[in-house]
Backbone bond lengths (Angstrom), bond angles and torsions (degrees), N, CA, C in turn:
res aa  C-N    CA-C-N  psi(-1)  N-CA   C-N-CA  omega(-1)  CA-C   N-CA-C  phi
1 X - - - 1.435 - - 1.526 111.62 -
2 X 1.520 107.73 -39.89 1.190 108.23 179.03 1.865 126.23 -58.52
3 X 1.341 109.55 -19.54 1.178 118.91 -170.29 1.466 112.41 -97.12
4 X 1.419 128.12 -6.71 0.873 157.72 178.21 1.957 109.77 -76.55
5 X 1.291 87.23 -62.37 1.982 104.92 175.66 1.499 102.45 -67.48
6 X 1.155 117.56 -29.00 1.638 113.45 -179.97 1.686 110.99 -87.79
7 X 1.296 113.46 -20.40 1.435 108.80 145.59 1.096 152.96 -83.68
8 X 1.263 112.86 -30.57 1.331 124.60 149.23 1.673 130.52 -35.83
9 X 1.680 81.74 -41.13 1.912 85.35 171.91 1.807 123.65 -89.36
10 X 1.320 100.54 -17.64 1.113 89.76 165.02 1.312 130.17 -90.02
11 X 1.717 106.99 -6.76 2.052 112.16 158.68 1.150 84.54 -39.27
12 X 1.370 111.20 -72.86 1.762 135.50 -116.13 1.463 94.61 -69.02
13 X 1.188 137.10 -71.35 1.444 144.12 143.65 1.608 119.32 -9.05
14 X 1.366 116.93 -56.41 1.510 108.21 166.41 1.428 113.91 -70.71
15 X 1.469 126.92 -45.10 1.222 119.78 165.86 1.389 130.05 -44.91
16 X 1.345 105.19 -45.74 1.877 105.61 168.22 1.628 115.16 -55.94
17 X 1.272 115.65 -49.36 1.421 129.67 -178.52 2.015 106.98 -49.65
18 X 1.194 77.04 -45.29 1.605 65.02 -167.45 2.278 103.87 -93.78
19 X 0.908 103.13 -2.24 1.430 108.19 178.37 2.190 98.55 -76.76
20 X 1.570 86.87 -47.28 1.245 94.70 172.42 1.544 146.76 -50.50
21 X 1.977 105.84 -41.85 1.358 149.53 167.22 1.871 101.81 -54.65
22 X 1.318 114.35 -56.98 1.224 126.49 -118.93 1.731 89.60 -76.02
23 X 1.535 110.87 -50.31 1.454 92.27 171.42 1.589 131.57 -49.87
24 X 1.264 121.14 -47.23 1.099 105.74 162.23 1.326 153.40 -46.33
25 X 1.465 107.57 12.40 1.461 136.84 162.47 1.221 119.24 -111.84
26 X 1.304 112.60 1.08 1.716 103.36 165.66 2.212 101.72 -80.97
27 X 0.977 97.77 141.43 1.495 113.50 153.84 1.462 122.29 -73.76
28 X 1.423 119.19 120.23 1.550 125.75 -175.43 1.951 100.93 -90.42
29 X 1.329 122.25 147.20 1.216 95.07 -178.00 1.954 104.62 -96.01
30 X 1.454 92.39 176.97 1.932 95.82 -145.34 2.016 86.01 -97.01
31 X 1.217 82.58 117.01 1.694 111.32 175.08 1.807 109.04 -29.33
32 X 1.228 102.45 -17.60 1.873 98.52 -153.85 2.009 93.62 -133.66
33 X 1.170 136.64 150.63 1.332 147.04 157.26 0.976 113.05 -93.66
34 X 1.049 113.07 105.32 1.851 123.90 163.03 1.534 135.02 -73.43
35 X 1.788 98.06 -4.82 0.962 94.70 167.74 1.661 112.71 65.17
36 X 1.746 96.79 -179.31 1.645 105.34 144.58 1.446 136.58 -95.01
37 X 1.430 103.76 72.41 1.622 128.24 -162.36 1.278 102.36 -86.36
38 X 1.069 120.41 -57.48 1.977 104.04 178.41 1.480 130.00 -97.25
39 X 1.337 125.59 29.73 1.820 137.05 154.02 1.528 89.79 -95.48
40 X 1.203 142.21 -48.05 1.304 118.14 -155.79 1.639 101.49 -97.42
41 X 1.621 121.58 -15.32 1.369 117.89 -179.96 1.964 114.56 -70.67
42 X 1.593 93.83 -17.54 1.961 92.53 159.85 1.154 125.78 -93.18
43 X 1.265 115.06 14.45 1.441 101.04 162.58 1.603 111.82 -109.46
44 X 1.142 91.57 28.46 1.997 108.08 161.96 1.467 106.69 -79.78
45 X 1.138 113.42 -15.88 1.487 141.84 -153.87 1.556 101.34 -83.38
46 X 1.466 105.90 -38.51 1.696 118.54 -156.48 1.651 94.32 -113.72
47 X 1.543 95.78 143.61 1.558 106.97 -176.78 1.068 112.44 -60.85
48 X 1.022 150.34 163.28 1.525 163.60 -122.01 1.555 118.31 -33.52
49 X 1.368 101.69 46.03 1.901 101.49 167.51 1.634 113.83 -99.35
50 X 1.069 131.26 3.41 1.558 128.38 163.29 1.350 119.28 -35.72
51 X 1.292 121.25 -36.82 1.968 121.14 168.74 1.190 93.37 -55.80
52 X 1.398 102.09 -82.02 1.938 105.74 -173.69 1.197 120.55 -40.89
53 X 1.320 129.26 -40.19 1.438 129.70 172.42 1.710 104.93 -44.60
54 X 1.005 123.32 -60.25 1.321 151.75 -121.41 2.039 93.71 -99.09
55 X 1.119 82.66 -24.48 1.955 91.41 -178.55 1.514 99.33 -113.36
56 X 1.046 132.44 -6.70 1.479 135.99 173.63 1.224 99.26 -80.50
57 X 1.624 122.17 -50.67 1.246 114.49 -156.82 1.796 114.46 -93.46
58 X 1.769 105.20 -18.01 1.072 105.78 -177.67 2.096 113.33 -82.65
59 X 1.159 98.71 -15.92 1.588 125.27 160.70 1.454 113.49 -71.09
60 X 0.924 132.86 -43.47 1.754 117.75 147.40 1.586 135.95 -49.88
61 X 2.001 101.48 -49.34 0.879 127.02 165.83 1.591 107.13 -34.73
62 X 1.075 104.00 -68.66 2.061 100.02 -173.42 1.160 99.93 -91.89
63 X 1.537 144.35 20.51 1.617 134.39 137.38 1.499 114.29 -76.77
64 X 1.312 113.49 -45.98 1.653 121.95 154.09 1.313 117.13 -29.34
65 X 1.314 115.09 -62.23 1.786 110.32 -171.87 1.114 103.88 -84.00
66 X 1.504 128.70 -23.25 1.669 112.82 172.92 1.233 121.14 -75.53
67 X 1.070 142.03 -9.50 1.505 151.74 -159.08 1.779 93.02 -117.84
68 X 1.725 117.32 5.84 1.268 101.01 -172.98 1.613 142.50 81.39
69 X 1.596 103.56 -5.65 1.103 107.96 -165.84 1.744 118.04 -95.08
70 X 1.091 122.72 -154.37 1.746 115.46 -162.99 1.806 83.74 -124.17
71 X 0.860 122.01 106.26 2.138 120.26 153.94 1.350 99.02 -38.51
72 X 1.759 109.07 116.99 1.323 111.42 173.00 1.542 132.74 -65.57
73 X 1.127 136.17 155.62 1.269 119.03 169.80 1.555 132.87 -54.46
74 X 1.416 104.34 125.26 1.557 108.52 179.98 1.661 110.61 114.19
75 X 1.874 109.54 -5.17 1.350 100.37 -164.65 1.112 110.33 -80.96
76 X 1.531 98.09 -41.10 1.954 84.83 178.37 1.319 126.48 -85.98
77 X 1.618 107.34 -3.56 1.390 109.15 162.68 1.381 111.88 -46.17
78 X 1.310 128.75 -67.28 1.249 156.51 -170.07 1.652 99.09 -45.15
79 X 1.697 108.52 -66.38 1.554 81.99 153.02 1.193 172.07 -140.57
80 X 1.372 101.11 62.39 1.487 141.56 142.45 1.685 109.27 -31.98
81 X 1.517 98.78 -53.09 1.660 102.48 -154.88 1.709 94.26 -84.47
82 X 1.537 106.40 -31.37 1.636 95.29 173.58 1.532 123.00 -71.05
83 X 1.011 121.46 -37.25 1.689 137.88 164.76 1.745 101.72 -42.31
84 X 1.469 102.94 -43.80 1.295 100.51 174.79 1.533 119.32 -87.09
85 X 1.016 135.78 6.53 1.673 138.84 174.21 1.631 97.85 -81.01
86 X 1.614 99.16 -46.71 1.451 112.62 -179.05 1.438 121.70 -56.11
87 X 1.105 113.88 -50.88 1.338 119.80 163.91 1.519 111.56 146.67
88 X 1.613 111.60 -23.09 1.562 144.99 -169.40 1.188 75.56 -61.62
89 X 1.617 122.35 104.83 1.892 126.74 151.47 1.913 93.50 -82.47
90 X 1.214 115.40 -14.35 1.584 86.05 -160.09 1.894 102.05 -98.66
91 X 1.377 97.24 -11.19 1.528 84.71 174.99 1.848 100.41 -92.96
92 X 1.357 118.12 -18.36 1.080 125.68 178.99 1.828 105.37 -52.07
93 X 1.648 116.16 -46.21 1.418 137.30 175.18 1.724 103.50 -38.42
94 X 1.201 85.48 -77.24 1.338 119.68 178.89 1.394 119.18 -19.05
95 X 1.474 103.18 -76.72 1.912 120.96 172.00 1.779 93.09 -47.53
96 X 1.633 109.60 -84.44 1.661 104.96 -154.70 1.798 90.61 -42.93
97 X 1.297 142.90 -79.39 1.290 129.74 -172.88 1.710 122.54 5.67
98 X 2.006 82.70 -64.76 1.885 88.16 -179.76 1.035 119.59 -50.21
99 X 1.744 116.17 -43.88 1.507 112.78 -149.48 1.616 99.16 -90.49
100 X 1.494 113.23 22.27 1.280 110.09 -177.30 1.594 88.98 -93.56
101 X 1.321 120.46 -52.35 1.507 124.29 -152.41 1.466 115.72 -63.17
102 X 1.527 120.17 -43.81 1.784 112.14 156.84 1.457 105.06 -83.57
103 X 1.156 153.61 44.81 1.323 140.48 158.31 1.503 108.37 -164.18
104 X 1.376 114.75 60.34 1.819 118.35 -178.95 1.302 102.68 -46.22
105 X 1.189 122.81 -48.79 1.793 104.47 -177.50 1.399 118.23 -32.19
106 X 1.880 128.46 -39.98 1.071 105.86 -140.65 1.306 89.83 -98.98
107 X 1.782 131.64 16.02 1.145 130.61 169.35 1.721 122.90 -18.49
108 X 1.099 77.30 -59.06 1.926 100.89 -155.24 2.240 96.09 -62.52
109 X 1.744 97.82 -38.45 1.542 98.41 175.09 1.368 106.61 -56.42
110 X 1.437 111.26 -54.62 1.700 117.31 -155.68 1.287 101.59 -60.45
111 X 1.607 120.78 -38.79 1.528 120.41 -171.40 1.347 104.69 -53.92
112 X 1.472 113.89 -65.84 1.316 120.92 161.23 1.537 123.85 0.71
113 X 1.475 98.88 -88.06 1.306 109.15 168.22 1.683 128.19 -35.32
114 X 1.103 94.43 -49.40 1.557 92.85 171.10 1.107 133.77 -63.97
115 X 1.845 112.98 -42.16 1.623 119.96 158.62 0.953 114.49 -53.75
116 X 1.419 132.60 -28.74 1.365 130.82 -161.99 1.716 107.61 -74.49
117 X 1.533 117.50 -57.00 1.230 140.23 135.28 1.249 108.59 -5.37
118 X 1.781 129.99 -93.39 1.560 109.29 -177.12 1.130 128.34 -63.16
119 X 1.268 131.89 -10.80 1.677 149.46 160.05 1.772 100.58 -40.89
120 X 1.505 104.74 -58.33 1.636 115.76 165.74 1.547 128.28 -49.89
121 X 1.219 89.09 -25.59 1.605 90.92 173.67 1.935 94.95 118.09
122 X 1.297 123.17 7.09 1.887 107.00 -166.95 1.885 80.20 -82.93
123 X 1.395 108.34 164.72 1.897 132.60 -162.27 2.083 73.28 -85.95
């Protein structure tokens, strides 16, 4: 009998364990669309692809909101800063603005960015 009660608990015990485990293997899905954000973010890499950058990413941008999804953090930072290679301060405005409105934290960066910008000389 005795060997019996000592099995029982170790079902019972493996059964809890893994009843316990098991959620933590489901996948939650990821709040933000990334799109195709990092093949086209290296050719930031290569001399004069900032146009192309800049239409790659704004072409996700409105596949992102049509499919419903959230613009991840950093996208329109990113291009903000290409608008600004270009010279465009006002679409440059524009982007850091957005990425302020779903992500207030990064306020205080984007401001940044922008002072930093007329410090450079952008109007």
């Amino acid at each position: 009998m005795k060997g019996n009660t000592s099995r029982t608990w170790c079902l019972a015990w493996g059964m809890l364990l893994t009843v316990m485990t098991l959620p933590g293997c489901t996948q939650k899905p990821e709040r933000t669309a990334w799109s195709g954000y990092t093949p086209p973010v290296n050719l930031q890499y290569q001399e004069d692809a900032a146009q192309e950058l800049i239409e790659v990413l704004e072409a996700d941008v409105e596949d992102i909101k049509a499919q419903g999804g959230v613009v991840p953090p950093g996208y329109y930072a990113q291009l903000g800063l290409l608008y600004f290679s270009l010279g465009n301060t006002e679409q440059m405005r524009q982007r850091l603005t957005a990425e302020q409105d779903p992500f207030p934290d990064s306020t205080a960066d984007m401001n940044e960015l922008m002072n930093t910008a007329r410090a450079e000389g952008a109007p």
